[in-house]
C-alpha positions as semicolon CSV with decimal commas, in nm:
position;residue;x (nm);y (nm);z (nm)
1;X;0,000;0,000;0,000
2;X;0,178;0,344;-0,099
3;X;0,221;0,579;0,241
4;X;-0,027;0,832;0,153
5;X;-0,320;0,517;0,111
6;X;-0,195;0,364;0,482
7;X;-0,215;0,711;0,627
8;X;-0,557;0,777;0,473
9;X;-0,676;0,471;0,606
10;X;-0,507;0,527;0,998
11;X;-0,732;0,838;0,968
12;X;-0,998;0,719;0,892
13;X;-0,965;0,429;1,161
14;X;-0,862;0,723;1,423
15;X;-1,188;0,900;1,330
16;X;-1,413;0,597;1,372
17;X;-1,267;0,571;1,736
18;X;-1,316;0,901;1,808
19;X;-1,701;0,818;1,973
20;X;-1,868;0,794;2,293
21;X;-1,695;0,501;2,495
22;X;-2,087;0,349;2,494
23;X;-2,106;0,292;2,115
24;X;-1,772;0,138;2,123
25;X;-1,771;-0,064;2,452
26;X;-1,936;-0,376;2,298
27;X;-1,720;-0,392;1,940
28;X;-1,409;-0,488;2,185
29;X;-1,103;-0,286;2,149
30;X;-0,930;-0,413;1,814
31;X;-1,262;-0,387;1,599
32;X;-1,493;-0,073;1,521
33;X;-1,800;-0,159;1,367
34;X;-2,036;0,012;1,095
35;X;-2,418;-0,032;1,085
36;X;-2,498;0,217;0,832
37;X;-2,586;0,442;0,598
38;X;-2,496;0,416;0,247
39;X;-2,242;0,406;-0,015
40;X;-2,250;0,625;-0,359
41;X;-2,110;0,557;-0,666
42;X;-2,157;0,876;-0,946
43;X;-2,061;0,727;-1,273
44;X;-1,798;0,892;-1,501
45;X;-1,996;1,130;-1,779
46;X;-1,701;0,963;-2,063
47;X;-1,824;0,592;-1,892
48;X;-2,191;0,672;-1,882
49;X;-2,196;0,794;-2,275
50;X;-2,025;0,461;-2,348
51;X;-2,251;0,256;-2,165
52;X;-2,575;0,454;-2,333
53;X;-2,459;0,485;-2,684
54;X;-2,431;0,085;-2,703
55;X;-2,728;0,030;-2,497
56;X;-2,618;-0,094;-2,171
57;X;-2,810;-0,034;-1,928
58;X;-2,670;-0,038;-1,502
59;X;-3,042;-0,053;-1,352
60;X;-3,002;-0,043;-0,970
61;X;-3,137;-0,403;-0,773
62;X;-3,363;-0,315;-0,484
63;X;-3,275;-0,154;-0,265
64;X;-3,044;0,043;-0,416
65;X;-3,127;0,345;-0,564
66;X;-3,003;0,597;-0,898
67;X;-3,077;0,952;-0,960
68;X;-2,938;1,170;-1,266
69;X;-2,656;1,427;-1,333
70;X;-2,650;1,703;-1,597
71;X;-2,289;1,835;-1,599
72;X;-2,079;2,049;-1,801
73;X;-1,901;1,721;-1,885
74;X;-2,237;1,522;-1,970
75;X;-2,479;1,304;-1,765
76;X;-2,348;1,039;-1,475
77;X;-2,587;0,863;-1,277
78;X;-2,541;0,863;-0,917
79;X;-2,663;0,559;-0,729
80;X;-2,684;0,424;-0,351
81;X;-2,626;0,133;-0,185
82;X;-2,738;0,107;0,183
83;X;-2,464;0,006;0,425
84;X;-2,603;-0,333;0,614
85;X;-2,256;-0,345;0,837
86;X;-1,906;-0,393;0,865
87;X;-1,629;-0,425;1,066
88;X;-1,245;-0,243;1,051
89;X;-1,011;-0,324;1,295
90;X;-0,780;-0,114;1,422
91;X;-0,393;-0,293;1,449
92;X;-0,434;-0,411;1,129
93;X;-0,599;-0,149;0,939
94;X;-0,832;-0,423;0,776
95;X;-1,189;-0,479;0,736
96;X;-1,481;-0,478;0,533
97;X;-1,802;-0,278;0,493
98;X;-2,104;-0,467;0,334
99;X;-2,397;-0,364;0,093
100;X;-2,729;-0,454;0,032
101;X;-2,895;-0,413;-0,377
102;X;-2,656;-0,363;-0,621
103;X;-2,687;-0,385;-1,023
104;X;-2,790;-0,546;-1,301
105;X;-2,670;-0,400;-1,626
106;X;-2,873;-0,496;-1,916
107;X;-2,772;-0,496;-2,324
108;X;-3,129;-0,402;-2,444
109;X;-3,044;-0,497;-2,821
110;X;-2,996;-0,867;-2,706
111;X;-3,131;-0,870;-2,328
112;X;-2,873;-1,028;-2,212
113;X;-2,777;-0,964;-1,847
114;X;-2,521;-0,924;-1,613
115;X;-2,624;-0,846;-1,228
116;X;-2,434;-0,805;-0,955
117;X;-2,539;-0,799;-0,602
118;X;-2,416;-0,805;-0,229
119;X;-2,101;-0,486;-0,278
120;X;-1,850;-0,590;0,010
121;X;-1,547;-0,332;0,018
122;X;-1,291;-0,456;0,119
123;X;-0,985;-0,207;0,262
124;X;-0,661;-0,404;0,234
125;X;-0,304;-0,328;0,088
126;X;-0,498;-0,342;-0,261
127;X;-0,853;-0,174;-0,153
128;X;-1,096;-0,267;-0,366
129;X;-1,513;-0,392;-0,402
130;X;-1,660;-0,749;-0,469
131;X;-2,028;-0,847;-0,562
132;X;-2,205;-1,144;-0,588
133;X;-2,259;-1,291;-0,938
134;X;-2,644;-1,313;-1,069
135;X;-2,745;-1,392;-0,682
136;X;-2,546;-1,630;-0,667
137;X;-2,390;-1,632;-0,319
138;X;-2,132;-1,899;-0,402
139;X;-2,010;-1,682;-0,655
140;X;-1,807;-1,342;-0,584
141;X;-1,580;-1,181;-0,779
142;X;-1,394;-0,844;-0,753
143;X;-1,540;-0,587;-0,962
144;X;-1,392;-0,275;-0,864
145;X;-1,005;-0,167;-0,761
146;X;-1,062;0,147;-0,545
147;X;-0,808;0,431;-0,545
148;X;-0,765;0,619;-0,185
149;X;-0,492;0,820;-0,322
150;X;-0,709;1,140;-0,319
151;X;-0,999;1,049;-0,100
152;X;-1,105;1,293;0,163
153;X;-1,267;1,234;0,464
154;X;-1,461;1,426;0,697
155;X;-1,552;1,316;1,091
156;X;-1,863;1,437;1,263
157;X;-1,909;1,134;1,532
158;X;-2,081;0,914;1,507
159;X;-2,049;0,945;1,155
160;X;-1,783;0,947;0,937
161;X;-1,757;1,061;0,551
162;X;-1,480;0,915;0,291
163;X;-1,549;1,064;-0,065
164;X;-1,353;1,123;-0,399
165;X;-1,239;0,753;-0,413
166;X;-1,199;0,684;-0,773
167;X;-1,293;0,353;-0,842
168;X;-1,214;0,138;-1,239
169;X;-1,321;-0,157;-1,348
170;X;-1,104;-0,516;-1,289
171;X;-0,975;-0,754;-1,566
172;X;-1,222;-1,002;-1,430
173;X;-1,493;-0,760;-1,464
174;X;-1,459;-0,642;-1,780
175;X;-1,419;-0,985;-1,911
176;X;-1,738;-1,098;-1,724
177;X;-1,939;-0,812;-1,838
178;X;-1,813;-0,858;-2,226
179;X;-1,886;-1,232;-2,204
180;X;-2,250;-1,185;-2,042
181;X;-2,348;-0,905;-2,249
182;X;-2,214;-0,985;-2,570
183;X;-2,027;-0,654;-2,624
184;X;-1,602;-0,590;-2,647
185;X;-1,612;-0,263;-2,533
186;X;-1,558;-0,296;-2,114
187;X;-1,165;-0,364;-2,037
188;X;-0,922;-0,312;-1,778
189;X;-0,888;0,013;-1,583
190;X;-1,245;0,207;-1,723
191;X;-1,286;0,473;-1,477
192;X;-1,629;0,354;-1,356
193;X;-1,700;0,659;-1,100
194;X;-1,651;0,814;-0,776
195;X;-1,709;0,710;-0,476
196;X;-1,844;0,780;-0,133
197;X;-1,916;0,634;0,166
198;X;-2,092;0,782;0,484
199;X;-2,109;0,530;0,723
200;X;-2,244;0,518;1,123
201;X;-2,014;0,373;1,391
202;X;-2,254;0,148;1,613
């Protein structure tokens, strides 16, 4: 992990334990867990015009949610996926924060479908986001590599705000996406979107 990701991390670990000793006496002293609220993605404007000028569709799976963005740069969608817990411990600086809905991107010339469901991220040496594969729990693949390098984050106990996280599409996910959908267009390193996550220490 390059310094300025570990440090990023420790202060957003530092922040978390920043709380009332109450809302942390029962998580033990290594752990600090999460219980909500959500995680947004806003796609890229280049990404989204991709996606709509072949006719793929990223529809949101209950209960996540999308809303849409005019920008000086074109539309993005921005979409949310409720935060259903987590944990992050705090020697180790790992842990995991997981997601309920998800998506299910459609190519409406064929119908063919690709839908992924169940976003765990996962914040590691390599940081990064796996899903569930068409609901299937035995399944799970990493979709996302997430870049901390210029993420801010913003403390107001007992919640805590991580945003600008860029986060591009993995080999394995562009392959899985071309192969489902019948397209050649999704490869390595597509800057998907932005993310951010506001989660509540509990």
């Amino acid at each position: 992990m390059k310094i300025r990701t570990r440090r990023l991390v420790a202060a957003l670990l530092a922040a978390m334990l920043v709380v009332p000793a109450a809302a942390t006496a029962t998580a033990g002293p290594a752990n600090v867990h999460l219980n909500g609220v959500r995680t947004a993605l806003t796609t890229d404007p280049a990404t989204t015009g991709v996606l709509v000028r072949n006719g793929v569709l990223p529809l949101p799976v209950g209960p996540a949610t999308v809303a849409p963005r005019f920008g000086s740069e074109g539309l993005s969608l921005r979409y949310g996926f409720p935060i259903t817990g987590g944990r992050v411990n705090s020697s180790t600086l790992a842990g995991h924060i997981n997601h309920s809905g998800g998506l299910r991107f459609l190519n409406v010339a064929n119908g063919h479908t690709l839908t992924l469901t169940a976003f765990r991220i996962r914040i590691s040496d390599h940081p990064g986001l796996t899903a569930e594969v068409n609901r299937d729990p035995s399944v799970r693949m990493r979709i996302l590599n997430l870049d901390l390098g210029h993420a801010r984050i913003a403390m107001h106990p007992p919640m805590v705000r991580v945003s600008n996280v860029k986060a591009t599409l993995t080999r394995t996910a562009a392959s899985a996406l071309n192969d489902a959908l019948g397209v050649s267009f999704f490869s390595k390193g597509i800057t998907l979107g932005t993310a951010q996550v506001k989660a509540h220490i509990g």
